[in-house]
FIMAR-499081 format. One record per atom (N, C-alpha, C, CB): residue number from 1; chain; y, z, x. Coordinates in pm, whole numbers, plus 50000, padded with zeros to 5 digits. Last residue first. Glycine has a CB too. Layout:
# residues N
<atom nr="NUM" kette="A" c2="Y" c3="Z" c1="X"/>
...
//
This chain:
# residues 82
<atom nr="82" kette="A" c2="55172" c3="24260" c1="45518"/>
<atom nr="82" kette="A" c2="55091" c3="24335" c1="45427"/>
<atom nr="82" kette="A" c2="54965" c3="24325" c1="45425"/>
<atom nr="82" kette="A" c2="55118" c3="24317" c1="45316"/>
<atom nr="81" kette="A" c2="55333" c3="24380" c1="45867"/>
<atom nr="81" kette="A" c2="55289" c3="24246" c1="45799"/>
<atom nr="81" kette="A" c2="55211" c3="24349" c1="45704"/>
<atom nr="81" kette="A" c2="55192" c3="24108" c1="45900"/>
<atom nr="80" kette="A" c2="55544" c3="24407" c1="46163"/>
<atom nr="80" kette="A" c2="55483" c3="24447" c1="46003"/>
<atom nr="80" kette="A" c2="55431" c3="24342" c1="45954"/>
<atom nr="80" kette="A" c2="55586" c3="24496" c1="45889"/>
<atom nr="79" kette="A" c2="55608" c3="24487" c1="46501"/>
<atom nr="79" kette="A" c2="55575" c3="24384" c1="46386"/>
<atom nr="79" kette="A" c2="55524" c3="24481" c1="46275"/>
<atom nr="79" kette="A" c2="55451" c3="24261" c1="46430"/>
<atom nr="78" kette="A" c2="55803" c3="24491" c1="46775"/>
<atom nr="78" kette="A" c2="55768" c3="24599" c1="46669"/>
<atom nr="78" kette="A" c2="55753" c3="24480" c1="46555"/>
<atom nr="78" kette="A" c2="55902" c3="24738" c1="46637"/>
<atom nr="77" kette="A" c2="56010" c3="24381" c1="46937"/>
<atom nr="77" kette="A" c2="55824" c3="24349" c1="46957"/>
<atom nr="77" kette="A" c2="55773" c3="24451" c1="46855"/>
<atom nr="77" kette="A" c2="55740" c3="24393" c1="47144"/>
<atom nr="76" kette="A" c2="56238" c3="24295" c1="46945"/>
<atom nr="76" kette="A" c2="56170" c3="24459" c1="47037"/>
<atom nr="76" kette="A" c2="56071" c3="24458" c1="47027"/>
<atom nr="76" kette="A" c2="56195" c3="24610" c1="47000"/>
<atom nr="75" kette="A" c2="56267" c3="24163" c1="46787"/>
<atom nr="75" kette="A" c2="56302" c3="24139" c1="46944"/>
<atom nr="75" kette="A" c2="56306" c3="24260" c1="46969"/>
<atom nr="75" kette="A" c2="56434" c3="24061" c1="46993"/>
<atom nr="74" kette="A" c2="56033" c3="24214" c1="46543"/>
<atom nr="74" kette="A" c2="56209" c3="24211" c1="46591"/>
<atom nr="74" kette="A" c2="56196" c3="24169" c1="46716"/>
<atom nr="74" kette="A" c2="56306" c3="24364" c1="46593"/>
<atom nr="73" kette="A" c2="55815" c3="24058" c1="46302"/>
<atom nr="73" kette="A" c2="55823" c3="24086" c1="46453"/>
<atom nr="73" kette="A" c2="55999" c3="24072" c1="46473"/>
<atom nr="73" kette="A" c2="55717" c3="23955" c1="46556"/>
<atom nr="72" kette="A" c2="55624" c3="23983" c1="45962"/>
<atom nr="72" kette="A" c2="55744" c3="24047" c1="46054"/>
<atom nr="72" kette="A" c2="55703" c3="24058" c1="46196"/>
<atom nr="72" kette="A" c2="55787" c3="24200" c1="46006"/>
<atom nr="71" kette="A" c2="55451" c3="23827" c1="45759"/>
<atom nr="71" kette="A" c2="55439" c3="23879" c1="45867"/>
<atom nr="71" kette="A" c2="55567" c3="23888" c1="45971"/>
<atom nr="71" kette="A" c2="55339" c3="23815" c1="45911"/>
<atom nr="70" kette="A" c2="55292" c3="23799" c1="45469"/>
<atom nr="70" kette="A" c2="55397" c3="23780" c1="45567"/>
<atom nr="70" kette="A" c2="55413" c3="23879" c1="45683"/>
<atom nr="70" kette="A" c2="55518" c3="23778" c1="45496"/>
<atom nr="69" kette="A" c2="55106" c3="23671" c1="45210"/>
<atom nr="69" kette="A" c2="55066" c3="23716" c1="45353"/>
<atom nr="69" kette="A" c2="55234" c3="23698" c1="45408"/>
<atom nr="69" kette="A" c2="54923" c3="23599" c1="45445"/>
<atom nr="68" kette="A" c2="55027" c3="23644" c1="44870"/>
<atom nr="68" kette="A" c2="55136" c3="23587" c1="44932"/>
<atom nr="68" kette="A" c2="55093" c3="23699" c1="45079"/>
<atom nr="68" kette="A" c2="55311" c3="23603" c1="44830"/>
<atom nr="67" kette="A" c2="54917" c3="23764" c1="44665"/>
<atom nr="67" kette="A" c2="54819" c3="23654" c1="44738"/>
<atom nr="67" kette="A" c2="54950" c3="23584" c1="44828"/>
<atom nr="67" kette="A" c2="54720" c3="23522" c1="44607"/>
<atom nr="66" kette="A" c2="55032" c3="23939" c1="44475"/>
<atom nr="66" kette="A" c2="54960" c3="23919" c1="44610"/>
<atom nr="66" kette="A" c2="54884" c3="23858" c1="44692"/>
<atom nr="66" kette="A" c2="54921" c3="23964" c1="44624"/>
<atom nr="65" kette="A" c2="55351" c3="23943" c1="44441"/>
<atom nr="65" kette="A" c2="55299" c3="23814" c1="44497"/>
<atom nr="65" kette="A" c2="55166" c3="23821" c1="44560"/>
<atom nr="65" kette="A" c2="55391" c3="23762" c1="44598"/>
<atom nr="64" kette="A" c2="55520" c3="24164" c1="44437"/>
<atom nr="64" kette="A" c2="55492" c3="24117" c1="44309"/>
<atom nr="64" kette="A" c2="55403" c3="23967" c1="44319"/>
<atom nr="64" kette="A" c2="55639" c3="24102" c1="44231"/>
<atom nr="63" kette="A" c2="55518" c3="24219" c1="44684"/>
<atom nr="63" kette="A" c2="55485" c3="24246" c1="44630"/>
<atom nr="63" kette="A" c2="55463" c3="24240" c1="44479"/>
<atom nr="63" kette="A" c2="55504" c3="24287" c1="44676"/>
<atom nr="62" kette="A" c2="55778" c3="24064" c1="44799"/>
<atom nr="62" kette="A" c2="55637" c3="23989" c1="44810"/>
<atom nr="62" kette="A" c2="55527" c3="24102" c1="44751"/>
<atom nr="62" kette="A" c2="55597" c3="23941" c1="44990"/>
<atom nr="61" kette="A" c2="56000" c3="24198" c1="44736"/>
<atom nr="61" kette="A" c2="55961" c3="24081" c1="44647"/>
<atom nr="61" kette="A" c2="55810" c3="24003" c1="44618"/>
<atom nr="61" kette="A" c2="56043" c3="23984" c1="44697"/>
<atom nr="60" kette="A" c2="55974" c3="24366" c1="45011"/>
<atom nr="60" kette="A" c2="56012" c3="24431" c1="44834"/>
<atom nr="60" kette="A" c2="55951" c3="24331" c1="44715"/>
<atom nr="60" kette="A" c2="56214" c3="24433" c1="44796"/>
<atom nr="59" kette="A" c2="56000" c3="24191" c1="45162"/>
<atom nr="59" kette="A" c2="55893" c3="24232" c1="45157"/>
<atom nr="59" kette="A" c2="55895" c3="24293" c1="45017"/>
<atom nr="59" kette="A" c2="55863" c3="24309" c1="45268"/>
<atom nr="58" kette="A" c2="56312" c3="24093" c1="45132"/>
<atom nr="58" kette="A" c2="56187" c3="24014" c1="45088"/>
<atom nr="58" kette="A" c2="56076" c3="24082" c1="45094"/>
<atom nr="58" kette="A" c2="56161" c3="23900" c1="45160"/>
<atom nr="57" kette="A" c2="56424" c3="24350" c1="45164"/>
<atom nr="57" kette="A" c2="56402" c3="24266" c1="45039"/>
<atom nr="57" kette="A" c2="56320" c3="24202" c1="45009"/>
<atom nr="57" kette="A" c2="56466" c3="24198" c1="45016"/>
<atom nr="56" kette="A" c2="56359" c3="24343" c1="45446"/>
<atom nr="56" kette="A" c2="56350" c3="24477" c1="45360"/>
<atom nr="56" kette="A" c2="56333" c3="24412" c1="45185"/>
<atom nr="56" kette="A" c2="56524" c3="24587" c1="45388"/>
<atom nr="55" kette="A" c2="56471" c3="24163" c1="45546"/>
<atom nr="55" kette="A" c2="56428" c3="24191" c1="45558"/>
<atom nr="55" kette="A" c2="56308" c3="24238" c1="45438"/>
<atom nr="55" kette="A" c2="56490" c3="24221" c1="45622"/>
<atom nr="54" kette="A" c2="56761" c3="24169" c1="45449"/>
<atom nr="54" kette="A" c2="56722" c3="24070" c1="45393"/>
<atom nr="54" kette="A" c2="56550" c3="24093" c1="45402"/>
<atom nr="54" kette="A" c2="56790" c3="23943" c1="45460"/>
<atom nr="53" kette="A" c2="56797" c3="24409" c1="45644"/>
<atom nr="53" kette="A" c2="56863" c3="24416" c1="45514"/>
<atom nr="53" kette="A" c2="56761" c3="24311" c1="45429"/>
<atom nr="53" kette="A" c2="57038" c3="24365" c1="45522"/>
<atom nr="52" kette="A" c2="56760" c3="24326" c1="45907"/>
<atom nr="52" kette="A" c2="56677" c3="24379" c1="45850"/>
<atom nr="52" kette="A" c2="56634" c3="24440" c1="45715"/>
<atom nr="52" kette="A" c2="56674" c3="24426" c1="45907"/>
<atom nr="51" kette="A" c2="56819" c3="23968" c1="45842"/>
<atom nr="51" kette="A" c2="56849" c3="24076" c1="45905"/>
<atom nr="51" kette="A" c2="56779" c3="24194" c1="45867"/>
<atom nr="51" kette="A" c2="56971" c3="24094" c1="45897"/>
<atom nr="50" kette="A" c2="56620" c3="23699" c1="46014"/>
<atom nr="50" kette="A" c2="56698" c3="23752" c1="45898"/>
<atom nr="50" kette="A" c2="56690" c3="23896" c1="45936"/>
<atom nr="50" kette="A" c2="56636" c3="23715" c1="45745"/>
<atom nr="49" kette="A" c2="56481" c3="23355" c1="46071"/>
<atom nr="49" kette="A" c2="56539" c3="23471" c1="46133"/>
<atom nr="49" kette="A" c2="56606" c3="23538" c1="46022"/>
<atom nr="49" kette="A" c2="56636" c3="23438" c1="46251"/>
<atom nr="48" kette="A" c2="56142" c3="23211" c1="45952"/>
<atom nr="48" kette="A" c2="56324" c3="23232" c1="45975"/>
<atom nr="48" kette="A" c2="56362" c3="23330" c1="46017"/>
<atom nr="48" kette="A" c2="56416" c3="23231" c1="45866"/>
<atom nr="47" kette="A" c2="55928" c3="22991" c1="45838"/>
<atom nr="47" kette="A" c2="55982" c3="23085" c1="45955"/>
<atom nr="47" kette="A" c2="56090" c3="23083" c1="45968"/>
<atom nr="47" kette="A" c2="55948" c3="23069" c1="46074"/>
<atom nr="46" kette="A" c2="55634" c3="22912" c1="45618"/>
<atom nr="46" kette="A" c2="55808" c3="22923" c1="45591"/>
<atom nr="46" kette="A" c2="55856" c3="23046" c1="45744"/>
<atom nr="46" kette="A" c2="55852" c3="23026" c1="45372"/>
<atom nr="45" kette="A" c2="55397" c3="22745" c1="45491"/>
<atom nr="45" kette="A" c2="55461" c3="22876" c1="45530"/>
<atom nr="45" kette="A" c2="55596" c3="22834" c1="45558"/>
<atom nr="45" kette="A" c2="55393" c3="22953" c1="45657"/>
<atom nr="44" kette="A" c2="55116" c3="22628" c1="45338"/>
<atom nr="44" kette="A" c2="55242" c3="22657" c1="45332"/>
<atom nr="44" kette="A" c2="55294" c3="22743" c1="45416"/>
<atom nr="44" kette="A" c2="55268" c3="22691" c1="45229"/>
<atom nr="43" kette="A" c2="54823" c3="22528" c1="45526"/>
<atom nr="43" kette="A" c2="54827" c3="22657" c1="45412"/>
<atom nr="43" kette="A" c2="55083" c3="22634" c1="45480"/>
<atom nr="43" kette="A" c2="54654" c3="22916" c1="45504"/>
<atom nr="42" kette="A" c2="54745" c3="22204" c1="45422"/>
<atom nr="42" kette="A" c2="54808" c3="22284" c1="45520"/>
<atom nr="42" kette="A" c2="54844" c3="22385" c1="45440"/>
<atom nr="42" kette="A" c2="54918" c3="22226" c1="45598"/>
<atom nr="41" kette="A" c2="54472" c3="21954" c1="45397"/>
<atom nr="41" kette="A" c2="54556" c3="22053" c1="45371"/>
<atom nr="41" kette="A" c2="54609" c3="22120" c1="45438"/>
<atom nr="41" kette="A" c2="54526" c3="22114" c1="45317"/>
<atom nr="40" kette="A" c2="54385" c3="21608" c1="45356"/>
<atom nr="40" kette="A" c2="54442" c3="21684" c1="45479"/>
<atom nr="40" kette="A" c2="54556" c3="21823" c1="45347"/>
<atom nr="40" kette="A" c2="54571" c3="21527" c1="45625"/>
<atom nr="39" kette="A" c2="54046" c3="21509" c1="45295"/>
<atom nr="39" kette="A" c2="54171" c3="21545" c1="45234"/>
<atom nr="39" kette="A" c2="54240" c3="21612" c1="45370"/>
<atom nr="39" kette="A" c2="54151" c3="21654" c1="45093"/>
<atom nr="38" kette="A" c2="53799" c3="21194" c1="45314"/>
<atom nr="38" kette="A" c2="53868" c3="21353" c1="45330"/>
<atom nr="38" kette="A" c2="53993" c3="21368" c1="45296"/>
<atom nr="38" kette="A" c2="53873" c3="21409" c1="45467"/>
<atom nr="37" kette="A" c2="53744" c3="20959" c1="45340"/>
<atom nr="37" kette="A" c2="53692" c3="21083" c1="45217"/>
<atom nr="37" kette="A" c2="53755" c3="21174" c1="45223"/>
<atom nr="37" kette="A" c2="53559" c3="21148" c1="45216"/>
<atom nr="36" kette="A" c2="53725" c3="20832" c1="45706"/>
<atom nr="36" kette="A" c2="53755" c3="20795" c1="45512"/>
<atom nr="36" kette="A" c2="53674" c3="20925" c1="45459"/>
<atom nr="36" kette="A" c2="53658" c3="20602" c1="45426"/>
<atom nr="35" kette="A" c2="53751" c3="21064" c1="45951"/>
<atom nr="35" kette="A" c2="53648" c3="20973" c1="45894"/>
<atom nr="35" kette="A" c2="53701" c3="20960" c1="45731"/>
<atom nr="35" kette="A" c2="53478" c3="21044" c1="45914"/>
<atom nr="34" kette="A" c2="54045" c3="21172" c1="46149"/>
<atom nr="34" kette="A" c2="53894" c3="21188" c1="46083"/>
<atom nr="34" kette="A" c2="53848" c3="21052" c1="45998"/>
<atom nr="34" kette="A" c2="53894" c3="21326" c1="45968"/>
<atom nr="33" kette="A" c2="54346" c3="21282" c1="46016"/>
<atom nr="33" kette="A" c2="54253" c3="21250" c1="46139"/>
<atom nr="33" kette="A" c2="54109" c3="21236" c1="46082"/>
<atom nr="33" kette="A" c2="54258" c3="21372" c1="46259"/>
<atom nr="32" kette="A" c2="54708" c3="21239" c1="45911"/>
<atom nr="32" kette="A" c2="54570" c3="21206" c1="45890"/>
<atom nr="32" kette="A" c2="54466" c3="21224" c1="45970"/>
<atom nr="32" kette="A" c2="54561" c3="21099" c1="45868"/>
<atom nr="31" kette="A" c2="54999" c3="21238" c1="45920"/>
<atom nr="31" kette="A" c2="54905" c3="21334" c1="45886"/>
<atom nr="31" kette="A" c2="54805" c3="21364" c1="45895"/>
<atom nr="31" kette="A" c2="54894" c3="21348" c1="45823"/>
<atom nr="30" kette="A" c2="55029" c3="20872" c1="45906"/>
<atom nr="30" kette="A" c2="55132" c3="20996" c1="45918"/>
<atom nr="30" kette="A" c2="55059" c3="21127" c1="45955"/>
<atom nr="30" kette="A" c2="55213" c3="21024" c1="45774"/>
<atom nr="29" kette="A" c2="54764" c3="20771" c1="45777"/>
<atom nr="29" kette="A" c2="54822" c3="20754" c1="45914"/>
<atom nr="29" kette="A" c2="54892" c3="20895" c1="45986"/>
<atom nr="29" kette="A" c2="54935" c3="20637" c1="45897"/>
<atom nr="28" kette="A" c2="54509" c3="20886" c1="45638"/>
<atom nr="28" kette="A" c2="54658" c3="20882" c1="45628"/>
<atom nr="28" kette="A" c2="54710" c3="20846" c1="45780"/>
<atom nr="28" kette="A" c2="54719" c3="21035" c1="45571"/>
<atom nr="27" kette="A" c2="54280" c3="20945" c1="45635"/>
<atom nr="27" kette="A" c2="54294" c3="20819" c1="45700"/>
<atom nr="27" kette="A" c2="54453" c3="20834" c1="45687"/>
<atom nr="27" kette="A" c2="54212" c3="20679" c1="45627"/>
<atom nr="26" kette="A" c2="54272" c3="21125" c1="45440"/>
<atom nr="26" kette="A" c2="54231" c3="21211" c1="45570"/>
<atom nr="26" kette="A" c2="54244" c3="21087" c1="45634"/>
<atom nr="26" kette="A" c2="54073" c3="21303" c1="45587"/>
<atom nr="25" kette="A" c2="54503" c3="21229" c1="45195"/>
<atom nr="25" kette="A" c2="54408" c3="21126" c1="45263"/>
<atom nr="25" kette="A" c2="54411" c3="21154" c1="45407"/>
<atom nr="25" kette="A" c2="54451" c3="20972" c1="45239"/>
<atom nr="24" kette="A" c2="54708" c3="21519" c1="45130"/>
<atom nr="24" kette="A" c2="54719" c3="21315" c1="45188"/>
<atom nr="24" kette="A" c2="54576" c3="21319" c1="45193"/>
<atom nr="24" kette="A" c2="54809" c3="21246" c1="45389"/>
<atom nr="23" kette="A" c2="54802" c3="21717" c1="45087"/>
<atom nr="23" kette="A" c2="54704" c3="21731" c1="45035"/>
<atom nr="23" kette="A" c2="54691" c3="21515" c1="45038"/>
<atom nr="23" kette="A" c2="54719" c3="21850" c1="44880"/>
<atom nr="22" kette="A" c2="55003" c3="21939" c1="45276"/>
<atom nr="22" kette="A" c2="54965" c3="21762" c1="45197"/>
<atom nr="22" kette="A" c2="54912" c3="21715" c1="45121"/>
<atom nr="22" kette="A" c2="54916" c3="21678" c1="45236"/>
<atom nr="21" kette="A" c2="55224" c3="22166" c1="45224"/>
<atom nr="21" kette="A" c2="55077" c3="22134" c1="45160"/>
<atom nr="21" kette="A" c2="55086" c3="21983" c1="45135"/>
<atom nr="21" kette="A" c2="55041" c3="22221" c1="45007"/>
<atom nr="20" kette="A" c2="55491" c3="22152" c1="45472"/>
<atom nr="20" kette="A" c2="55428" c3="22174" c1="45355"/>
<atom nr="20" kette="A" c2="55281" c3="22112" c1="45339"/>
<atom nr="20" kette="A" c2="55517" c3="22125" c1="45255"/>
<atom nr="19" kette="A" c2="55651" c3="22406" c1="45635"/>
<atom nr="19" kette="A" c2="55551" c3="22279" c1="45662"/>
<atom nr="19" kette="A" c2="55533" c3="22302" c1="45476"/>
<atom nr="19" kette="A" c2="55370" c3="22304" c1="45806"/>
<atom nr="18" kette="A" c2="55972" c3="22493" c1="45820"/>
<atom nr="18" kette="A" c2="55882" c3="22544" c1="45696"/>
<atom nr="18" kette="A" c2="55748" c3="22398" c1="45706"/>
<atom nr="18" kette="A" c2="56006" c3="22551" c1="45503"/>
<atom nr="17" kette="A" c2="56152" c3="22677" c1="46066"/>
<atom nr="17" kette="A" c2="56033" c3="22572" c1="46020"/>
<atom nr="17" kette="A" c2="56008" c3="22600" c1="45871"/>
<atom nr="17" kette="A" c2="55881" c3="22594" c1="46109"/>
<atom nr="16" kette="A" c2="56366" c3="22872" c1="46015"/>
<atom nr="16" kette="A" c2="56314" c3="22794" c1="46186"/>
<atom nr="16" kette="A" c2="56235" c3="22691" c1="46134"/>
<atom nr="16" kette="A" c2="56201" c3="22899" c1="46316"/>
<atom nr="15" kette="A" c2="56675" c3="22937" c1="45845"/>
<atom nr="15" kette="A" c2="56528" c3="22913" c1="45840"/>
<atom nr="15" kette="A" c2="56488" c3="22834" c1="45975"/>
<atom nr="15" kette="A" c2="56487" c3="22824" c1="45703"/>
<atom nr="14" kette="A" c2="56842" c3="23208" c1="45799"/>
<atom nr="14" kette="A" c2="56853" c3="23092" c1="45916"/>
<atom nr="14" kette="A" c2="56715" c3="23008" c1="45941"/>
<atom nr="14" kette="A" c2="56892" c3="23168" c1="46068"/>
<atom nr="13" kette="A" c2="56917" c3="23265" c1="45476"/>
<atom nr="13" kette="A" c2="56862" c3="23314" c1="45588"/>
<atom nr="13" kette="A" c2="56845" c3="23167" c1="45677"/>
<atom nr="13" kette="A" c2="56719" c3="23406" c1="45552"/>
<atom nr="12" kette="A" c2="57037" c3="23202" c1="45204"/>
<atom nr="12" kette="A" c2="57045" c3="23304" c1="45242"/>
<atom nr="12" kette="A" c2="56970" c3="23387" c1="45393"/>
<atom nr="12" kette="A" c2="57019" c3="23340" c1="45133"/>
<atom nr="11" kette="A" c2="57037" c3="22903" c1="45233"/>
<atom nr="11" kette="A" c2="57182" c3="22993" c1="45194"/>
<atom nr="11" kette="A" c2="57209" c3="23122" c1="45224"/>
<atom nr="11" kette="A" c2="57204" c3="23007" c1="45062"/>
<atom nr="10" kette="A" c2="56815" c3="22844" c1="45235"/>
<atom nr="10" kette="A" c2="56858" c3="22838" c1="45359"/>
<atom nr="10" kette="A" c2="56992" c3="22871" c1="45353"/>
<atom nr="10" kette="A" c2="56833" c3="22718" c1="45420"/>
<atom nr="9" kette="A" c2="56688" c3="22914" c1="45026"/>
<atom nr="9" kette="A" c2="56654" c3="23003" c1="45130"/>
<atom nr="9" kette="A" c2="56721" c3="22979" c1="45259"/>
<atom nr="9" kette="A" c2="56518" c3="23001" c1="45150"/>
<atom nr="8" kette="A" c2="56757" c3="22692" c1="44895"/>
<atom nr="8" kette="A" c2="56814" c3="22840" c1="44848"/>
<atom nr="8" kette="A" c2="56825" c3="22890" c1="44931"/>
<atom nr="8" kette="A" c2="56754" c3="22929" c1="44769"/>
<atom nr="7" kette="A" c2="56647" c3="22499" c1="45015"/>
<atom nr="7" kette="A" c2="56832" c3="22509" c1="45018"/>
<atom nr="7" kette="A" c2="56845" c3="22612" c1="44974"/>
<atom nr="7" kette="A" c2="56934" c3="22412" c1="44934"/>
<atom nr="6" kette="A" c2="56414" c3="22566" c1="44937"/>
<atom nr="6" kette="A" c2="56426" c3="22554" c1="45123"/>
<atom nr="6" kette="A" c2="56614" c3="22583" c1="45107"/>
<atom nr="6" kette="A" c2="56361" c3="22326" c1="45223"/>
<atom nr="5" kette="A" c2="56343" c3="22510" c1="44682"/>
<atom nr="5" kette="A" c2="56349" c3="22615" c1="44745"/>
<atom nr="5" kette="A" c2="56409" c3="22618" c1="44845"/>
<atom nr="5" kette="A" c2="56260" c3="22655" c1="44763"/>
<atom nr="4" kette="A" c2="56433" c3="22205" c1="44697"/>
<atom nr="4" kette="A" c2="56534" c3="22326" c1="44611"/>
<atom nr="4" kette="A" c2="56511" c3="22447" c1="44667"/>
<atom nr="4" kette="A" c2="56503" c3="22351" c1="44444"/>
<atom nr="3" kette="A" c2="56258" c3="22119" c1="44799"/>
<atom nr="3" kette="A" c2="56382" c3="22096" c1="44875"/>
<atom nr="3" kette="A" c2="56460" c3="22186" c1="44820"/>
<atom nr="3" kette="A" c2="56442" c3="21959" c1="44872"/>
<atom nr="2" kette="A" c2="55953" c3="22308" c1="44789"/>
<atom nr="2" kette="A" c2="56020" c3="22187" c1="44771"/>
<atom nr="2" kette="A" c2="56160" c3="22212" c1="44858"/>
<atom nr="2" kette="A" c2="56041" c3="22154" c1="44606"/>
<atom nr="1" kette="A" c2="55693" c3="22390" c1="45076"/>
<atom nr="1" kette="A" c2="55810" c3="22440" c1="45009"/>
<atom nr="1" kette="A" c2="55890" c3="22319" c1="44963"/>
<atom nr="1" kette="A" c2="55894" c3="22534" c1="45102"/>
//
């Protein structure tokens, strides 16, 4: 996720983590494990707390996305995901 997204999203919800796609060199120090040639990828994601209002929206949105995966859980242990 760039920095622009993350400040939007962090205007409108309490974000926990986000990682992003390296796509570094597999000798990369920082990131890196393994034998010269390789690539280091990470599938994107994004974790935050939000209400069930905001909720409700974003799943609304991620349908115009389908190759986009999300996955809900409340503190009652009741999960959704598409």
């Amino acid at each position: 996720m760039d920095l622009h997204t993350k400040r939007k999203v962090n205007l409108l919800y309490l974000m926990h983590s986000c990682n992003p796609s390296y796509g570094a060199l597999i000798d990369y120090q920082r990131v890196g494990w393994g034998g010269a040639g390789g690539y280091v990828y990470q599938k994107a994601n994004a974790e935050l707390f939000c209400t069930n209002e905001k909720l409700n929206g974003l799943t609304e949105k991620c349908k115009a996305f389908p190759s986009l995966t999300y996955m809900a859980m409340n503190k009652e242990g009741a999960w959704m995901s598409n």
